[in-house]
GUPAGU-586454 format. One record per residue (C-alpha): residue in three letters; residue number from 1; x, z negated, y. Coordinates in Angstrom, 2 decimals. Each point is the difference from the previous one (the first is absolute). Layout:
<kebas>
ala,NUM,X,Z,Y
...
</kebas>
This chain:
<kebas>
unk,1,8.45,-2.49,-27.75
unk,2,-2.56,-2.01,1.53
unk,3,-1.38,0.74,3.61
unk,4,-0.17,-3.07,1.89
unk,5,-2.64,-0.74,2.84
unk,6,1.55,1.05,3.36
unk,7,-1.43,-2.04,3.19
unk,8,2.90,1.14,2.01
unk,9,-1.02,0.87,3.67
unk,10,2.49,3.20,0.39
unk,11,1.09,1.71,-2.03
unk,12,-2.78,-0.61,-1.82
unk,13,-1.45,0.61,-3.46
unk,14,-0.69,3.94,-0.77
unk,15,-3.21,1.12,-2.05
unk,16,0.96,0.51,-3.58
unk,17,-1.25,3.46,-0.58
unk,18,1.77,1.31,3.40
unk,19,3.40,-1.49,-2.17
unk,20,-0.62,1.48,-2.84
unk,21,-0.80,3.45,1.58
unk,22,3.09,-0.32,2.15
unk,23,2.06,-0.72,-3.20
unk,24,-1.73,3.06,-2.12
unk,25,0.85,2.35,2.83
unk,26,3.78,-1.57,0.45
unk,27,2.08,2.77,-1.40
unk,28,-2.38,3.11,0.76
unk,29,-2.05,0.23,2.35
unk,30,-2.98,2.30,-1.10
unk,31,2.72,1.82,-1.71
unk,32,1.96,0.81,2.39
unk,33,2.75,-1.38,-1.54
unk,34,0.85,-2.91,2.79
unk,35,-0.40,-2.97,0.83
unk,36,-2.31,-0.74,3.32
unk,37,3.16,-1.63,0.84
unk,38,2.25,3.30,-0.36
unk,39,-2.17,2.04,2.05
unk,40,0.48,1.99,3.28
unk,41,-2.40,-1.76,2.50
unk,42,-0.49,3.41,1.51
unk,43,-0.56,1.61,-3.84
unk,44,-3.61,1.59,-1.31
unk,45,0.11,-3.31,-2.37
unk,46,0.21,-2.85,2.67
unk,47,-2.38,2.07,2.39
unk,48,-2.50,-0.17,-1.89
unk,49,0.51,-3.86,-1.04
unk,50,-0.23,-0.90,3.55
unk,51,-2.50,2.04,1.14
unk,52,-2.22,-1.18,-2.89
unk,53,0.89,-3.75,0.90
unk,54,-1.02,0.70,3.91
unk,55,-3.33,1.77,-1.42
unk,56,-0.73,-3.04,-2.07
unk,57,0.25,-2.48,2.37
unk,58,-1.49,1.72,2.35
unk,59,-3.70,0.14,-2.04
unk,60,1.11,-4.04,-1.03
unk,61,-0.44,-0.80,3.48
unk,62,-2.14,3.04,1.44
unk,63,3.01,0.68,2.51
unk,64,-1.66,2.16,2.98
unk,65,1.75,3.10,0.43
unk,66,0.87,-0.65,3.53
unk,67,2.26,-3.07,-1.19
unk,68,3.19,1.06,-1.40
unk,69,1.83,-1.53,-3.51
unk,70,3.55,-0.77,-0.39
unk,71,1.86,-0.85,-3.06
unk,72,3.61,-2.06,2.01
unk,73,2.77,-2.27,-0.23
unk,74,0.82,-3.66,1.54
unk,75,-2.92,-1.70,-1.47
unk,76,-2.62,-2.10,2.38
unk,77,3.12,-1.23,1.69
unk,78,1.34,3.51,1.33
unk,79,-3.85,0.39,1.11
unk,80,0.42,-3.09,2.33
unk,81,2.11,2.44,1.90
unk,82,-1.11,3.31,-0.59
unk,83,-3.35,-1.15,1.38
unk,84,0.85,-0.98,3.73
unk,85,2.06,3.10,-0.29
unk,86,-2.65,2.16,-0.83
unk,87,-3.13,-1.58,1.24
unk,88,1.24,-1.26,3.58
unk,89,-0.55,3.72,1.35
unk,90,1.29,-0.82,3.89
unk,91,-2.27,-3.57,0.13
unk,92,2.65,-3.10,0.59
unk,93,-2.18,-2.76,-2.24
unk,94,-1.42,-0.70,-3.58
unk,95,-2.21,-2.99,-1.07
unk,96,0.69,-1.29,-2.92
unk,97,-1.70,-2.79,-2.42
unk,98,2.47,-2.55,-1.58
unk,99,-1.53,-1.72,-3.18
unk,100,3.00,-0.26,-2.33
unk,101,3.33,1.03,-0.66
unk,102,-0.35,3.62,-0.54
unk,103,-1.90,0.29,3.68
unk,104,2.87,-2.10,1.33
unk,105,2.63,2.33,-1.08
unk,106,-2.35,3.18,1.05
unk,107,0.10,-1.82,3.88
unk,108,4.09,-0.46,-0.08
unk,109,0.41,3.68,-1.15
unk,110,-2.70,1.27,2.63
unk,111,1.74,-2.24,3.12
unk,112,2.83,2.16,-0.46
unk,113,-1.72,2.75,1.47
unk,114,-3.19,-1.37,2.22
unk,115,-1.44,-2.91,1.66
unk,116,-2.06,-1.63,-3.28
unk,117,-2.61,-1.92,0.82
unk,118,-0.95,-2.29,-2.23
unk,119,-4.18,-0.05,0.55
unk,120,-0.43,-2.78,-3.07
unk,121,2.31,-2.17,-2.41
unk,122,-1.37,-2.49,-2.70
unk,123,0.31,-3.22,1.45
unk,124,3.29,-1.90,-1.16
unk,125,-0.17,-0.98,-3.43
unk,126,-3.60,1.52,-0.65
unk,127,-0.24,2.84,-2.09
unk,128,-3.11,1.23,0.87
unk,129,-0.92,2.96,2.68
unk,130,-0.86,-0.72,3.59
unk,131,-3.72,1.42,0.60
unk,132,-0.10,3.83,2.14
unk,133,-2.14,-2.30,2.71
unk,134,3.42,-1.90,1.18
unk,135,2.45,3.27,-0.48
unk,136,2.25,0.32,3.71
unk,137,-0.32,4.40,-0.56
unk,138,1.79,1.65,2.77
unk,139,-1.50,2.85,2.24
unk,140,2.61,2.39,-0.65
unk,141,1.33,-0.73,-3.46
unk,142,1.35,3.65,-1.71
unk,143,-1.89,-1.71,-3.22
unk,144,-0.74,-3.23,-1.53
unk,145,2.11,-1.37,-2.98
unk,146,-0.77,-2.07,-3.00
unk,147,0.64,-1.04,-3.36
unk,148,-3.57,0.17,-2.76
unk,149,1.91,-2.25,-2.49
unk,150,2.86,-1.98,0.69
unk,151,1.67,-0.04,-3.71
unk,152,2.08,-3.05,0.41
unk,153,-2.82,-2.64,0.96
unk,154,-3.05,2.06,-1.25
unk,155,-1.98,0.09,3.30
unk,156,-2.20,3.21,0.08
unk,157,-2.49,1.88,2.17
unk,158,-3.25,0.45,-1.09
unk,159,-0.97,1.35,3.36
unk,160,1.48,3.14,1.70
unk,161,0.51,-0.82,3.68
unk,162,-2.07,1.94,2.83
unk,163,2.22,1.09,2.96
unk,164,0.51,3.37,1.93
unk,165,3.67,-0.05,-1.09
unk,166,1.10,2.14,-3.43
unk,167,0.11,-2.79,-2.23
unk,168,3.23,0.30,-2.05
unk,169,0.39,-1.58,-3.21
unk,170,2.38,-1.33,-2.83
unk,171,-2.09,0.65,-3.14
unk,172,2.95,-0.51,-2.31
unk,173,-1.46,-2.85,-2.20
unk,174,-4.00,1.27,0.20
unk,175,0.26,3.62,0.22
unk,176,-2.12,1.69,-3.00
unk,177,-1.03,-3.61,-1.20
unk,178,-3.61,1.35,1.54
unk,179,-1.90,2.38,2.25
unk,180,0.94,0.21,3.31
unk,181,-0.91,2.50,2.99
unk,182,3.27,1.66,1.54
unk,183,-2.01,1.01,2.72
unk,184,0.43,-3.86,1.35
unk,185,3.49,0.56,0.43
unk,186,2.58,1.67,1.68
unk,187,2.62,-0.87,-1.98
unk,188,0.30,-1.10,-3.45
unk,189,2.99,-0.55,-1.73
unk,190,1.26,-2.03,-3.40
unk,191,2.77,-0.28,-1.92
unk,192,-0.20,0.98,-3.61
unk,193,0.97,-2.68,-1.75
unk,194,-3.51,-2.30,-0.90
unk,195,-2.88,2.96,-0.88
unk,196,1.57,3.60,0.44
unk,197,3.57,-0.03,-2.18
unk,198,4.15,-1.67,-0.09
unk,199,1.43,-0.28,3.48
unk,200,1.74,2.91,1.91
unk,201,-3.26,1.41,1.39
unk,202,-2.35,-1.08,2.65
unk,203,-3.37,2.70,0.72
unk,204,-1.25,0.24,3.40
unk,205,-3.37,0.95,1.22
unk,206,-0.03,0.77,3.79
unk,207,-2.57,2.28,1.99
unk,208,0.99,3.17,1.92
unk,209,-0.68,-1.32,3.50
unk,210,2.90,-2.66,-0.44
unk,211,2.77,2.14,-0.89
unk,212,2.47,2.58,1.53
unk,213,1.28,-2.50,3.35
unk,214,2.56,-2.40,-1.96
unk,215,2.20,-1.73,2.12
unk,216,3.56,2.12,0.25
unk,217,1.91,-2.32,-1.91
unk,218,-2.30,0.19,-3.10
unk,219,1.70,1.12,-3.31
unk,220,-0.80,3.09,-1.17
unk,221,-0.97,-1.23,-3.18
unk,222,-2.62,-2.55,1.57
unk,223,-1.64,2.71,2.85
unk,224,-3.08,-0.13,-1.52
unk,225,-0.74,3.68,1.03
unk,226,3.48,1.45,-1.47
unk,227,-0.56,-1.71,-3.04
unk,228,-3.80,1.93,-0.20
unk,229,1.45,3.52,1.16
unk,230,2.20,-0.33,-3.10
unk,231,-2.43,-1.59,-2.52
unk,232,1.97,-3.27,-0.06
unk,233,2.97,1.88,-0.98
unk,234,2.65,0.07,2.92
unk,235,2.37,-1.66,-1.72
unk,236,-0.07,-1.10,-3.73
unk,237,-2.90,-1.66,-1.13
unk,238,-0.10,-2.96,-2.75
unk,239,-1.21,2.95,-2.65
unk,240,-0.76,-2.66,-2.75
unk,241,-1.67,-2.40,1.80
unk,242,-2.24,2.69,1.02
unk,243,-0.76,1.09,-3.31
unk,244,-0.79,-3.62,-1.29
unk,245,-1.95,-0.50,3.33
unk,246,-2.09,3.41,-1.28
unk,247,-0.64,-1.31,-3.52
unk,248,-1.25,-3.46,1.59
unk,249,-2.51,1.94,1.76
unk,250,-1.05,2.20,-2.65
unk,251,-0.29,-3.41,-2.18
unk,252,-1.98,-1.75,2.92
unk,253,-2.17,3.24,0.17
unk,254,-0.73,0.14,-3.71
unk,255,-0.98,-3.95,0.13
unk,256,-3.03,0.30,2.52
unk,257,2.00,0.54,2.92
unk,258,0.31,-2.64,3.15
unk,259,-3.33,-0.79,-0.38
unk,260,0.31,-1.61,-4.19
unk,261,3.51,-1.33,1.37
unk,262,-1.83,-1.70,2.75
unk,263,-2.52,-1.94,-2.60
unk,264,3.17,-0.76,-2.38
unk,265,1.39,-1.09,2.97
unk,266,-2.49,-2.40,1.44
unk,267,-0.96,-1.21,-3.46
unk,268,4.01,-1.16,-0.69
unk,269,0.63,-1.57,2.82
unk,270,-3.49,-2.03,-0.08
unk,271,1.14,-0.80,-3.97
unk,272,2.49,-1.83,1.65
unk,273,-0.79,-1.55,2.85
unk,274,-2.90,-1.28,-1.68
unk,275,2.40,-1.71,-2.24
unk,276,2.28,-1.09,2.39
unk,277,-2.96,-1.55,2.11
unk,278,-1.82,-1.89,-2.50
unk,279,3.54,-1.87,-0.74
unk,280,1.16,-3.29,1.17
unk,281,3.40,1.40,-1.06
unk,282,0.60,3.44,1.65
unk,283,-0.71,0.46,4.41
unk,284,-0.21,3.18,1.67
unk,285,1.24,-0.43,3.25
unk,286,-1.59,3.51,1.44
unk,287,-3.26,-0.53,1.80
unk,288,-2.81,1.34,-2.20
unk,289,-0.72,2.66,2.28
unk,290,3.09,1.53,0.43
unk,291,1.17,-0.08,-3.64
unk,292,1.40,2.80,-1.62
unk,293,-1.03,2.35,-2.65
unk,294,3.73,0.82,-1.18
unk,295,2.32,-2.98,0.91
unk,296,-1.66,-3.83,-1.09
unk,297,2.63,-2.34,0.63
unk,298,-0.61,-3.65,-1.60
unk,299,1.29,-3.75,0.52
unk,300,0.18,-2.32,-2.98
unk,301,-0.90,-3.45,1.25
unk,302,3.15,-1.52,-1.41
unk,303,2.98,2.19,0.95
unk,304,2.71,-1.38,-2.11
unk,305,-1.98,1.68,-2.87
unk,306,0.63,3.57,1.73
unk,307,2.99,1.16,-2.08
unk,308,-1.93,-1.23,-3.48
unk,309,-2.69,1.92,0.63
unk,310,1.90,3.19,0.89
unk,311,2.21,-0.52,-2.90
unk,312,-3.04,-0.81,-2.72
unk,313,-1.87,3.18,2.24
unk,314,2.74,1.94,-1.16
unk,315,0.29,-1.05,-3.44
unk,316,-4.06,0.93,-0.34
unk,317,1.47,4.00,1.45
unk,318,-1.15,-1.06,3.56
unk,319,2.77,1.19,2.14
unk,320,0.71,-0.21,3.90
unk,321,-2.37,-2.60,1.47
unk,322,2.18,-1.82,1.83
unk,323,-0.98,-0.21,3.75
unk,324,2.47,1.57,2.84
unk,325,2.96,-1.66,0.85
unk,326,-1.69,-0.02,3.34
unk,327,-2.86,-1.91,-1.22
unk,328,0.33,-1.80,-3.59
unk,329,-2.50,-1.01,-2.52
unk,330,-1.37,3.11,-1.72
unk,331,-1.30,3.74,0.58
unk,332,-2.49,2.27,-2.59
unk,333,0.27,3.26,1.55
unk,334,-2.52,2.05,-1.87
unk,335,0.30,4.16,0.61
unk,336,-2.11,2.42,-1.80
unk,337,2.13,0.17,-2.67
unk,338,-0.68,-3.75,-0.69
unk,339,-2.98,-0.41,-2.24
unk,340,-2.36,-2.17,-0.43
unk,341,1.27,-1.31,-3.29
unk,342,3.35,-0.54,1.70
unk,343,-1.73,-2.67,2.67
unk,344,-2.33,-1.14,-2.69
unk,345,3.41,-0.85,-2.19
unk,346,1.22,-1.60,3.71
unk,347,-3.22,-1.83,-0.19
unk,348,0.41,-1.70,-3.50
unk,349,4.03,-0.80,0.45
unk,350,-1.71,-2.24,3.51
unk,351,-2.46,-1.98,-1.57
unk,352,2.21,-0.44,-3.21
unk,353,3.07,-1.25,2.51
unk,354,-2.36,-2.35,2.11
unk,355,-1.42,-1.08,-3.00
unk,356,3.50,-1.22,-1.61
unk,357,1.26,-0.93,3.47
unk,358,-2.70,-1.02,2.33
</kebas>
């Protein structure tokens, strides 16, 4: 059976070798005669997959050892919540940026629980990122909020803000996809699902100094500081998404580490905006600055020929590019595990399709 080309934003395409590892290893386990699906999460066996997968990541990212890493349920959207719970530590206010949908949703969750104030917001319609210089940052804010890439409309920082707030951060759609510095951060957290494995598991990177005051109606599975007292194992972890999330890690270590993703990363995405912008035929509508690495949503100057070019796509084994519901027209997210022949192929099937059609 043929593999097609998966631009799906989440859940998103896994890299090969981690697949075929994970399908070797199905039935036994390093012979021990399970499946990592069978296993006790408190057994020798799944011990030491986790605790491998948390050492891994850790030298990935160059995790400090004051900052602690969590391995949890809920996905970015259980972190909209778990964050004001965790992070608010007696202070009555968070600022947060809006630049998208996924910020949006982070400021409805966070309202719940504190006065959000929103210190900057795209202006209506723009997708783009309002400059630091015009940000409204409050005085007392328990930390500052904001969204690197927005995976619906593609609008990314290149810039890491500069406040005296803990800047806390959905990484969901960038994390690994380069080198970053935790040490910016308070909080970091992303769902699995676009470079670290399936859905069911979201890691969280937080520093010591922000955990151990969550508010009293936190969960016990999303108090930041009972979840590290017990290795991220209060309650039943998602023990196979951990173990895929592992092999990911080893695979991203063994290819370069975030540094070679990084320049696969930049060189993709400039493949095809380059492509994109020297047509008459395609329009990004993301201001160049702000445009992401990951997510590269496109417009085809003639919409009525949307659904023939998603159909042909996927005839030429170019699946899921069809924009968000929320937005239209069409999306290339390209993970890691997206190569470079994969938005090459993207490439050809474009200029072929304005060629016939343009």
């Amino acid at each position: 059976m043929a593999r097609v080309l998966n631009f799906s934003a989440g859940p998103a395409a896994l890299p090969e070798p981690v697949l075929q590892r994970a399908a070797e290893e199905m039935l036994d386990w390093h012979g021990s005669g399970m499946s990592v699906m069978e296993m006790s999460h408190r057994g020798k066996q799944f011990v030491e997959i986790a605790s491998g997968a948390e050492q891994t990541l850790r030298e990935l990212l160059q995790v400090p050892d004051n900052y602690r890493v969590l391995f949890l349920q809920g996905g970015a959207s259980g972190m909209f919540s778990a964050a004001p719970m965790n992070l608010l530590r007696g202070a009555s206010r968070a600022d947060y940026v809006n630049t998208g949908a996924w910020s949006k949703k982070a400021i409805a969750e966070a309202k719940k629980y504190c006065d959000v104030n929103v210190a900057a917001a795209s202006p209506q319609g723009e997708l783009t990122i309002p400059a630091q210089a015009g940000w409204q940052l409050s005085d007392d804010a328990a930390y500052l909020h904001y969204t690197p890439n927005e995976t619906i409309s593609g609008v990314e920082f290149h810039w890491v803000p500069q406040v005296d707030a803990p800047l806390v951060v959905d990484m969901s759609s960038t994390i690994l996809s380069r080198p970053i510095n935790v040490s910016d951060y308070g909080l970091i957290y992303a769902g699995a699902q676009k470079n670290i494995g399936p859905a069911g598991i979201t890691v969280v990177i937080v520093r010591d100094d922000l955990i151990g005051n969550a508010l009293p109606q936190t969960p016990a599975v999303w108090d930041f500081k009972a979840q590290a007292e017990a290795d991220s194992m209060l309650n039943t972890p998602p023990t196979y998404a951990w173990y895929i999330a592992g092999l990911v890690f080893e695979w991203i270590r063994d290819n370069g580490g975030l540094q070679a993703m990084g320049e696969r990363n930049r060189r993709k995405a400039d493949t095809l905006y380059r492509a994109i912008d020297t047509s008459d035929f395609y329009r990004n509508p993301v201001d160049p600055d702000c445009r992401s690495w990951m997510n590269v949503p496109f417009i085809l100057a003639n919409a009525d020929l949307d659904k023939t070019f998603l159909s042909e796509a996927a005839e030429a084994g170019l699946h899921t590019l069809a924009g968000h519901r929320s937005v239209g027209g069409m999306r290339a997210s390209i993970y890691n595990a997206m190569p470079q022949d994969g938005v090459d192929a993207l490439v050809s099937f474009m200029q072929d399709f304005e060629r016939r059609y343009g």
